[in-house]
N, CA, C and O atoms as CSV, one atom per row, in Angstrom:
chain,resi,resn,atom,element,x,y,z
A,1,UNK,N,N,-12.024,-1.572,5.355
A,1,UNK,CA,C,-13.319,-1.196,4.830
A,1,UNK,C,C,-13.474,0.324,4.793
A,1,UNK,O,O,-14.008,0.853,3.819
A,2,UNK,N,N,-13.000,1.078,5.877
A,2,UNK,CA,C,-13.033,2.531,5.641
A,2,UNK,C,C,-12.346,3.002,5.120
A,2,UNK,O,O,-12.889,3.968,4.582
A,3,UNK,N,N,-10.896,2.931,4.777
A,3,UNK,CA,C,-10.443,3.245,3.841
A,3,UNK,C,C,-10.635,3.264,2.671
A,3,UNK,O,O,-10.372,4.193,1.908
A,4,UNK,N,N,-11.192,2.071,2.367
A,4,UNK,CA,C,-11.592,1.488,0.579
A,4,UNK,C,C,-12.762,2.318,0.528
A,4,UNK,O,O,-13.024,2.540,-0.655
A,5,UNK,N,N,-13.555,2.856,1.283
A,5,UNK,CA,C,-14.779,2.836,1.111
A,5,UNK,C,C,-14.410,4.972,0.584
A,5,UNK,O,O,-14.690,5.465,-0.508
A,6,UNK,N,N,-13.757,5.727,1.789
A,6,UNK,CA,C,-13.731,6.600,1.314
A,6,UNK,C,C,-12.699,6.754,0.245
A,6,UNK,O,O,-12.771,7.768,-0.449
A,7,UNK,N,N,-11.937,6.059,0.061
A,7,UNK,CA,C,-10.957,5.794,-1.389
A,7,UNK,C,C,-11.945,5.896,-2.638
A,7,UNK,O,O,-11.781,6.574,-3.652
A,8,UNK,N,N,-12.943,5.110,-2.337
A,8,UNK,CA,C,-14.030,4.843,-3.509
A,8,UNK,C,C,-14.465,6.327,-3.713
A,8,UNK,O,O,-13.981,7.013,-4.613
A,9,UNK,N,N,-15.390,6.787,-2.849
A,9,UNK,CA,C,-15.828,8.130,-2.686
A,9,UNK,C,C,-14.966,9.430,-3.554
A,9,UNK,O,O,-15.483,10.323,-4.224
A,10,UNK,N,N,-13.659,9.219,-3.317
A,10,UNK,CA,C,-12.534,9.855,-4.014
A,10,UNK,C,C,-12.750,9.453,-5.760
A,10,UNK,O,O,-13.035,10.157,-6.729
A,11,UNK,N,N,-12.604,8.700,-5.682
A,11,UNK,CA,C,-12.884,8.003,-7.380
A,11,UNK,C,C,-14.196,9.217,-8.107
A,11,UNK,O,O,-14.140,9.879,-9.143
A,12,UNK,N,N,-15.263,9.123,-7.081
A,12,UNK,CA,C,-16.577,9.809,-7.337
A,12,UNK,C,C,-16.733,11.621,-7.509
A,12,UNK,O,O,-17.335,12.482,-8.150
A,13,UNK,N,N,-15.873,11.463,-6.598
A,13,UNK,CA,C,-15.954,13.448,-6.556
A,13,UNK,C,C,-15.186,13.823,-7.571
A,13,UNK,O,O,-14.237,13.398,-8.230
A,14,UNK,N,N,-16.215,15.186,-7.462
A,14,UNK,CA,C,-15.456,15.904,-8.754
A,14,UNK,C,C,-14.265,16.782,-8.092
A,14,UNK,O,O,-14.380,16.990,-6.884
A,15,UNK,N,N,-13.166,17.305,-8.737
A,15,UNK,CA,C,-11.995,18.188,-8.256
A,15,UNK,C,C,-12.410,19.004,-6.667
A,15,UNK,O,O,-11.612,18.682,-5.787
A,16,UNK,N,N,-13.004,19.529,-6.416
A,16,UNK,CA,C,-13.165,20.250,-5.373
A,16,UNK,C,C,-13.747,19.661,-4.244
A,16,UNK,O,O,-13.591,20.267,-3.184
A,17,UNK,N,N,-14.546,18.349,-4.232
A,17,UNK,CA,C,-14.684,17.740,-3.727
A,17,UNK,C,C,-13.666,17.094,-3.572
A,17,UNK,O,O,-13.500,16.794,-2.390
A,18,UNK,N,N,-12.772,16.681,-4.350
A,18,UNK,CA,C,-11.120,15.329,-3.944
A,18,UNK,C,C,-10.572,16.230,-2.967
A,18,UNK,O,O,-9.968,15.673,-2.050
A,19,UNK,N,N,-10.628,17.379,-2.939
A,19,UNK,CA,C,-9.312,18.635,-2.523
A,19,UNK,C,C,-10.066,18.196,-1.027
A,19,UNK,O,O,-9.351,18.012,-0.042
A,20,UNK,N,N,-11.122,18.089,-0.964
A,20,UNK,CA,C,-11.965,17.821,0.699
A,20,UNK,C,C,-10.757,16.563,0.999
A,20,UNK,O,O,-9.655,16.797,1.495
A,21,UNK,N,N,-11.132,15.520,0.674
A,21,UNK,CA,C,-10.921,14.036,0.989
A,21,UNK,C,C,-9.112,13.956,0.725
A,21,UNK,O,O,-8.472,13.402,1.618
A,22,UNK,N,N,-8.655,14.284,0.006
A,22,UNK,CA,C,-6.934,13.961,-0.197
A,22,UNK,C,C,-6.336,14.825,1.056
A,22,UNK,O,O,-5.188,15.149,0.752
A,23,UNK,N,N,-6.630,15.242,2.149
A,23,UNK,CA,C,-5.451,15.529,3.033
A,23,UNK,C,C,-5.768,14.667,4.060
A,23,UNK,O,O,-4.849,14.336,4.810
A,24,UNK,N,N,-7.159,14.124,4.300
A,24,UNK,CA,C,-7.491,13.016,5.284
A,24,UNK,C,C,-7.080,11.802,5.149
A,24,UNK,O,O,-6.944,10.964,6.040
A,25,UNK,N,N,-6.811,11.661,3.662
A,25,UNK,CA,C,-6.746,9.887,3.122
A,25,UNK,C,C,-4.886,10.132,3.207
A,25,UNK,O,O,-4.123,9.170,3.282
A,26,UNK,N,N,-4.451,11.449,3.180
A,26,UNK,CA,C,-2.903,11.418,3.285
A,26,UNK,C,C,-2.518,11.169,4.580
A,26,UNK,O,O,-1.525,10.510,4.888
A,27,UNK,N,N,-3.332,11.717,5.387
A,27,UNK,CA,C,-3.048,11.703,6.887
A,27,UNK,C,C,-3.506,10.207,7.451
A,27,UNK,O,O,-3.000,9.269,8.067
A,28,UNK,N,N,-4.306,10.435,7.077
A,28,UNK,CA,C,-5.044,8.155,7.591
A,28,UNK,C,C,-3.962,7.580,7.097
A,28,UNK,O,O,-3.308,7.063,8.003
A,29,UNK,N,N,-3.291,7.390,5.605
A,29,UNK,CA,C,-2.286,7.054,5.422
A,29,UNK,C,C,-0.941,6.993,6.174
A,29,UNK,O,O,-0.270,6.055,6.604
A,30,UNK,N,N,-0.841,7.876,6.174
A,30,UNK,CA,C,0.824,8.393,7.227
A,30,UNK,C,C,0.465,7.704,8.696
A,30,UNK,O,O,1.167,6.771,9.084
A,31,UNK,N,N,-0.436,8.094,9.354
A,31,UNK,CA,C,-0.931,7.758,10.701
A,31,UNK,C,C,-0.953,6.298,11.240
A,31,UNK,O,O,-0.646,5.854,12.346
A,32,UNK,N,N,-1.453,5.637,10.013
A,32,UNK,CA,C,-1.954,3.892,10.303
A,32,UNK,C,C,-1.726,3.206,9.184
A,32,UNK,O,O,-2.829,2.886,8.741
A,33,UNK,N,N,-0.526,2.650,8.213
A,33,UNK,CA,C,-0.585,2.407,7.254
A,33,UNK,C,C,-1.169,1.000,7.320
A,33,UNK,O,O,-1.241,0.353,6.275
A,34,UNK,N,N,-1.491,0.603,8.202
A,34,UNK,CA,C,-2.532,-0.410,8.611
A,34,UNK,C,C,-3.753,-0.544,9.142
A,34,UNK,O,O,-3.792,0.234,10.096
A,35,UNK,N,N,-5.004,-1.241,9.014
A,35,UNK,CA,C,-6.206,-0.628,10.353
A,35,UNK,C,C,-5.765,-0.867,11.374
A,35,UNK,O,O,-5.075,-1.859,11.610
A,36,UNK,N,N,-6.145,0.179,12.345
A,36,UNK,CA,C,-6.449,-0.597,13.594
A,36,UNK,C,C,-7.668,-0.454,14.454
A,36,UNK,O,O,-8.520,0.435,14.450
A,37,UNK,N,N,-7.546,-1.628,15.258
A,37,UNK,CA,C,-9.167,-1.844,15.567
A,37,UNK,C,C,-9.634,-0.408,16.691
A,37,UNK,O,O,-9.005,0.133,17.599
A,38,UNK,N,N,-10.426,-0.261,16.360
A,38,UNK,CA,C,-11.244,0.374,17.627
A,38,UNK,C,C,-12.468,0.791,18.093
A,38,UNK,O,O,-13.421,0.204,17.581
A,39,UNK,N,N,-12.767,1.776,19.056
A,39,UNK,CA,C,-14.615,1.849,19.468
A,39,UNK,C,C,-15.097,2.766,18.394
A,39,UNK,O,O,-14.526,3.690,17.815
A,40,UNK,N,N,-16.283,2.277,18.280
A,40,UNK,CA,C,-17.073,2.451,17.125
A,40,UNK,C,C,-17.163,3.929,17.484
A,40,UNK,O,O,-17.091,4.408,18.616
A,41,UNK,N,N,-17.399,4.825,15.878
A,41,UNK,CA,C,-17.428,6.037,15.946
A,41,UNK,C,C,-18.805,6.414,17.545
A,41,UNK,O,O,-19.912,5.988,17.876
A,42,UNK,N,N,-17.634,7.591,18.151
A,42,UNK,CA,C,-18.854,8.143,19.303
A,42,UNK,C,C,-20.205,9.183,17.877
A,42,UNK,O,O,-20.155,9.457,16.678
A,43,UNK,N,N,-21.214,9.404,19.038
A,43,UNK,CA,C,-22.406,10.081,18.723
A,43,UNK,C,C,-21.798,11.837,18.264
A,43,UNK,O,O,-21.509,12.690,19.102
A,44,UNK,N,N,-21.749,11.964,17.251
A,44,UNK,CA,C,-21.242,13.650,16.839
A,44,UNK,C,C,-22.541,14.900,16.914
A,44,UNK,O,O,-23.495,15.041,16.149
A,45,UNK,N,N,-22.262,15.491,17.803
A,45,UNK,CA,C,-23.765,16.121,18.049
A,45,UNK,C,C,-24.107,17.075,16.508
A,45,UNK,O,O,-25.204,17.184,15.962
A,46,UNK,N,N,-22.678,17.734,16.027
A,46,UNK,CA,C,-22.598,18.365,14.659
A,46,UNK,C,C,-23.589,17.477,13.540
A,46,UNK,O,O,-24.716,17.802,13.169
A,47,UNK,N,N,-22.944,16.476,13.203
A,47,UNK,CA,C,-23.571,15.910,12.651
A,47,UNK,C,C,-24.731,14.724,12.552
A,47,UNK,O,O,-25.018,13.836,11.750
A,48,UNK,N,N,-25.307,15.284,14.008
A,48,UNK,CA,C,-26.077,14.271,14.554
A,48,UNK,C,C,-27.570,14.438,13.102
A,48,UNK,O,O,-28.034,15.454,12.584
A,49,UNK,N,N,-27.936,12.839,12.861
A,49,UNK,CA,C,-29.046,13.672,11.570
A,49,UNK,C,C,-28.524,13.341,10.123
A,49,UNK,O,O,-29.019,12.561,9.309
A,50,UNK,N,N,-27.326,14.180,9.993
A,50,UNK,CA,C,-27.310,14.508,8.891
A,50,UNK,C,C,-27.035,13.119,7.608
A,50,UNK,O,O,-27.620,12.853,6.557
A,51,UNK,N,N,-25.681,12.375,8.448
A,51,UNK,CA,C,-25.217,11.471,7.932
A,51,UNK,C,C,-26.649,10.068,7.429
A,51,UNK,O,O,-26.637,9.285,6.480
A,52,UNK,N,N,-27.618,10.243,8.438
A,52,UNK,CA,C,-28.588,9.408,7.955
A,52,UNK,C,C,-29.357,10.129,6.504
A,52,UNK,O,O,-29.159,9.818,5.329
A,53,UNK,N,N,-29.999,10.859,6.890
A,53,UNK,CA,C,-30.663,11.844,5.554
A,53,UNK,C,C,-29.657,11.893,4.427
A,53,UNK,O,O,-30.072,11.977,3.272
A,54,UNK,N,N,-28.576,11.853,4.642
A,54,UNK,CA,C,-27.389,11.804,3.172
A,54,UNK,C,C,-27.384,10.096,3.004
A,54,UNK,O,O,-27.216,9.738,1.838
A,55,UNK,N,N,-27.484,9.410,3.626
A,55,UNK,CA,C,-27.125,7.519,2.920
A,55,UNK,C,C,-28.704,7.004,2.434
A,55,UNK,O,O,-28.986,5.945,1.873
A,56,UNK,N,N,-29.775,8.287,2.907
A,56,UNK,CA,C,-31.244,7.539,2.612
A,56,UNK,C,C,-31.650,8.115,1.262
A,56,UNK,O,O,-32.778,7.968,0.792
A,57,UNK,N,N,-30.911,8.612,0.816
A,57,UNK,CA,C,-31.450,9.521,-0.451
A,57,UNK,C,C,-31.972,10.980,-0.548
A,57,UNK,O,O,-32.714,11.640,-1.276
A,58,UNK,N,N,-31.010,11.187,0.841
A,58,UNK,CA,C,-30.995,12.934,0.590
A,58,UNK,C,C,-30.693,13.352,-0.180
A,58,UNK,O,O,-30.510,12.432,-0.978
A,59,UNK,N,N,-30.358,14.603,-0.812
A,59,UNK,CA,C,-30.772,15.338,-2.147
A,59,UNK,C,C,-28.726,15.569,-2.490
A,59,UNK,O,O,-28.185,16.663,-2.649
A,60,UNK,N,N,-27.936,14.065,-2.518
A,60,UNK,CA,C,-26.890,14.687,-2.058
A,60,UNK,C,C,-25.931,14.012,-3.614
A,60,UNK,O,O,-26.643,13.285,-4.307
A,61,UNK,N,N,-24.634,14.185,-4.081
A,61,UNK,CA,C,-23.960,13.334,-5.026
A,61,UNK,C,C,-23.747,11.826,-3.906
A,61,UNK,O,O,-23.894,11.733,-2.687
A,62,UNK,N,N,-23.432,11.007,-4.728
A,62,UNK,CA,C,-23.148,9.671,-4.430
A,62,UNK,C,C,-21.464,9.703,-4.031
A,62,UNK,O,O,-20.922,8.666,-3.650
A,63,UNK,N,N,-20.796,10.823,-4.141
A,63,UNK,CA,C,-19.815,10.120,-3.408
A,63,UNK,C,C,-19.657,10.822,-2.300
A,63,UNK,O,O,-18.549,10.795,-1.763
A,64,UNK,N,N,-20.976,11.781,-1.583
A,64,UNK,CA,C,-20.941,11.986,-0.228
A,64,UNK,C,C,-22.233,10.527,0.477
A,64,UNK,O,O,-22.230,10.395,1.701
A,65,UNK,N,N,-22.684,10.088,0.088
A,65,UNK,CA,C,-23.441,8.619,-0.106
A,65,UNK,C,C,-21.940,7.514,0.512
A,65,UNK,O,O,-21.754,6.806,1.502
A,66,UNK,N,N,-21.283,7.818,-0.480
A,66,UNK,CA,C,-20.228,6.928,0.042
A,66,UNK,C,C,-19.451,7.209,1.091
A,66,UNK,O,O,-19.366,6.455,2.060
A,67,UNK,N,N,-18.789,8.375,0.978
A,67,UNK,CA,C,-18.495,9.024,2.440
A,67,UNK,C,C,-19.390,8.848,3.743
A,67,UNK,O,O,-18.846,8.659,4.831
A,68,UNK,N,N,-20.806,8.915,3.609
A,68,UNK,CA,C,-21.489,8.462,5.205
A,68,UNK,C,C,-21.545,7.002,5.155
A,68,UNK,O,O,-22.259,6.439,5.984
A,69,UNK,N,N,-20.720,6.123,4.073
A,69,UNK,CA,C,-20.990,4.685,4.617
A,69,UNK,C,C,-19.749,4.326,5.400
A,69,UNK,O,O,-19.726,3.506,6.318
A,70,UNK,N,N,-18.370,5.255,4.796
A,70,UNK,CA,C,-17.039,4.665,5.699
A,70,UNK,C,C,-17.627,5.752,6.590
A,70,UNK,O,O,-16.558,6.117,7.079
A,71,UNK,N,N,-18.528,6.533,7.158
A,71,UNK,CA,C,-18.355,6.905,8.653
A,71,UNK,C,C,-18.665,5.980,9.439
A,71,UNK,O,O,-18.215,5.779,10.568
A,72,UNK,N,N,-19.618,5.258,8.737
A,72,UNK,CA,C,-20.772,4.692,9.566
A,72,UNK,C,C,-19.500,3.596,10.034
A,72,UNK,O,O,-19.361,3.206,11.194
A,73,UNK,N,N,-18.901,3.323,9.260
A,73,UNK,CA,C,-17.577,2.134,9.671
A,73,UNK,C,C,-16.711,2.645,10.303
A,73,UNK,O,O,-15.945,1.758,10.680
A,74,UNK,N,N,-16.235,4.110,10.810
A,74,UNK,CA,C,-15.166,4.203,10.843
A,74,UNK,C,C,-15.166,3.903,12.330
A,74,UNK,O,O,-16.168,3.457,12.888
A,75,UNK,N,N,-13.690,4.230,13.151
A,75,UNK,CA,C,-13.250,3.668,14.237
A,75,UNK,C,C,-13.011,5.235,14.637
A,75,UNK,O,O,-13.350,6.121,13.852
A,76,UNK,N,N,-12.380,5.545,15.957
A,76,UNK,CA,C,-13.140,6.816,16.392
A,76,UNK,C,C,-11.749,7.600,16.210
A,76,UNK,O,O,-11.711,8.772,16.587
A,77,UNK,N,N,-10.733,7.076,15.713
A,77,UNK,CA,C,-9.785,8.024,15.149
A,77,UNK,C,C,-9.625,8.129,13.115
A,77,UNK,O,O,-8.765,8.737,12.477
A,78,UNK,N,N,-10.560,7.464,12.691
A,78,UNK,CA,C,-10.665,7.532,11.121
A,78,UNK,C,C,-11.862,8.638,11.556
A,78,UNK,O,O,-11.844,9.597,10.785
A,79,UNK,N,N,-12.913,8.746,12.616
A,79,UNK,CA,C,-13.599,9.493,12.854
A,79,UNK,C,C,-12.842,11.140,12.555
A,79,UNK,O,O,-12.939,11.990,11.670
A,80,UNK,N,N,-12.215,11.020,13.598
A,80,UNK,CA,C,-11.987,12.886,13.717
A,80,UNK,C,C,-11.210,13.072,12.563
A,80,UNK,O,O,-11.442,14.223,12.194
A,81,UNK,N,N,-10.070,12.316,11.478
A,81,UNK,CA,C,-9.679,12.556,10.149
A,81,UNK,C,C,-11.167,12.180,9.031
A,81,UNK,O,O,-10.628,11.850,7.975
A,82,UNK,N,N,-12.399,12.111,8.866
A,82,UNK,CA,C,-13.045,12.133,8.018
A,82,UNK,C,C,-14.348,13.570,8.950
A,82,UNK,O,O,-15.096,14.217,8.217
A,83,UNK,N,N,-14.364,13.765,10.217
A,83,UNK,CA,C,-15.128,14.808,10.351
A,83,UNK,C,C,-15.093,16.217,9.680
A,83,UNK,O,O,-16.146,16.672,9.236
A,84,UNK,N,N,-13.700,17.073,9.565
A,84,UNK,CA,C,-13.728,17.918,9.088
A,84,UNK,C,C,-14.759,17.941,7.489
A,84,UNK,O,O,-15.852,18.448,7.237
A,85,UNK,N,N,-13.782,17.136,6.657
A,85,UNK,CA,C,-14.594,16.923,5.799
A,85,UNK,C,C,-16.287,16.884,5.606
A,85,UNK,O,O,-17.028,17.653,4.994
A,86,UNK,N,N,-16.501,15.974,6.190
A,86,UNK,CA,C,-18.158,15.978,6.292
A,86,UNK,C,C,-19.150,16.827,6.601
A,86,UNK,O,O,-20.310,16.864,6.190
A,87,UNK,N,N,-18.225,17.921,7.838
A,87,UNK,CA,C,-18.859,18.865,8.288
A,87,UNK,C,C,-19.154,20.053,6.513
A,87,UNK,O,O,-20.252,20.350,6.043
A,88,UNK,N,N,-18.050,20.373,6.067
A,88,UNK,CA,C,-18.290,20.679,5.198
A,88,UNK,C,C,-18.840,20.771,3.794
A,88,UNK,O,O,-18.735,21.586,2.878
A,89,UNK,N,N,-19.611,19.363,4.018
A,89,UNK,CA,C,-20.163,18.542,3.098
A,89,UNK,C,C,-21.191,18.896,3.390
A,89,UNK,O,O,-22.006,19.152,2.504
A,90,UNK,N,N,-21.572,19.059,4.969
A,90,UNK,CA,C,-23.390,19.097,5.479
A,90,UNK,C,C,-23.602,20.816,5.295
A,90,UNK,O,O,-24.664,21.372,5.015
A,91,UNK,N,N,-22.522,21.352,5.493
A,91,UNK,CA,C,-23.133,23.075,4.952
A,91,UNK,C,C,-23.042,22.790,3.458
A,91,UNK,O,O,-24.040,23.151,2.832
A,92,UNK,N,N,-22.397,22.415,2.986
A,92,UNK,CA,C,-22.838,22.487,0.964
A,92,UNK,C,C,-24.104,21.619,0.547
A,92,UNK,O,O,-24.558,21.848,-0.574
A,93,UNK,N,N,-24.727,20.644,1.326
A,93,UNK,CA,C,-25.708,19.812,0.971
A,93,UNK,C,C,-26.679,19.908,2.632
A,93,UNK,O,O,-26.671,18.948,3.403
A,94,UNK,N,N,-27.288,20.941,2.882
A,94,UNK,CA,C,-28.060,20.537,4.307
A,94,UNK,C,C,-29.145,19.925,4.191
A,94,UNK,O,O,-29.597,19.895,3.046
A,95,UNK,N,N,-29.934,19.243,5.265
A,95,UNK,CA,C,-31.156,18.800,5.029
A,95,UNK,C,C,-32.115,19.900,5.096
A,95,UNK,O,O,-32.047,20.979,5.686
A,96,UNK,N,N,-33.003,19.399,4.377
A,96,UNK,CA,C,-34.132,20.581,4.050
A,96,UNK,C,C,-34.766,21.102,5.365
A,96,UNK,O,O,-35.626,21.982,5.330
């Protein structure tokens, strides 16, 4: 599910946005070419906030929409390969 989900997200972004997401989805790749199970993403104090205000109709594109839905799924090592990303997502789109 997190994979497909930020796979999807990839589909959505435009070029500079993919350049975010293609070294994480290479590395999730290489790392686990399978899921594996684990504890649900911990509490990120960085992005504590943000990820809700971006899936409720914050002022954001839809394929960072899709990106906070595989967080919300991810497992706490798809975690730290999709954080970088996001972090940089919440300085280009902050909440008001």
């Amino acid at each position: 599910m997190f994979v497909r989900t930020v796979a999807e997200a990839g589909c959505l972004a435009c070029i500079p946005a993919y350049e975010l997401l293609r070294p994480m989805l290479v590395e999730r790749k290489r790392q686990h070419p399978k899921p594996q199970p684990g504890p649900p993403t911990p509490d990120d104090p960085e992005l504590l906030g943000w990820p809700y205000w971006a899936s409720r109709g914050g002022n954001v594109p839809s394929f960072v929409r899709t990106l906070v839905e595989a967080e919300i799924h991810a497992c706490a090592g798809d975690h730290e390969l999709l954080r970088p990303a996001l972090l940089k997502l919440k300085g280009r789109y902050p909440e008001p």
